[in-house]
N, C-alpha and C positions, 0 to 999 in steps of 0.2 A: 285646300279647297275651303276650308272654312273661316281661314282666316279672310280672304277672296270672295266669298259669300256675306260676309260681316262689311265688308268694304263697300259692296255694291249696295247692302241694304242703310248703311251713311248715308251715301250718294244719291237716294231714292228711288235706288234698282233694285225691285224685287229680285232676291237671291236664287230664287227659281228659275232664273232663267239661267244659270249655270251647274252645268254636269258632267260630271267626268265618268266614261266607261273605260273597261279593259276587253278587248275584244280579239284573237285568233284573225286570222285574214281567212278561216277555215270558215267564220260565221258571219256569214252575208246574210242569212236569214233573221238572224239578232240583230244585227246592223240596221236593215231595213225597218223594223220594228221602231227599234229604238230613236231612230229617223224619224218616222211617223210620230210615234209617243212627245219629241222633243217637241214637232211641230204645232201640235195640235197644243201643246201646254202655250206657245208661244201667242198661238193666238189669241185662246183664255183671257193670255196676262196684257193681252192687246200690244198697242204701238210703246216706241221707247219713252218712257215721260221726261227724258232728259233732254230729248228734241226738241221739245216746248219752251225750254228755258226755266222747267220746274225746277233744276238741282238745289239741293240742302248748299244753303253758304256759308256753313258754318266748315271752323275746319276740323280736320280727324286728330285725333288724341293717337299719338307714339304707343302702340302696347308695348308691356312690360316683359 
């Protein structure tokens, strides 16, 4: 995930907009929430700016 979050924030995608949970098929009420929570950050963070034709053109560096 975080290497995945470092990628997107390159690319000029805030990394917030990726999240990983672990969740029971038991908690549909976490689910829900956390649905809600994901959504409302998405809108925050508004539309994709990569749709625009913002993206960084430079290239990414190989980690070590």
């Amino acid at each position: 995930m975080n290497y995945t979050k470092k990628l997107l924030a390159e690319t000029g995608l805030e990394p917030e907009r990726l999240e990983m949970f672990f969740l029971s098929s038991a908690e549909g009420v976490r689910f829900a929430e956390i649905a809600t929570e994901m959504t409302e950050r998405a809108r925050k963070l508004g539309p994709n700016p990569l749709k625009n034709g913002k993206a960084i053109e430079q290239p990414m560096e190989a980690e070590e």
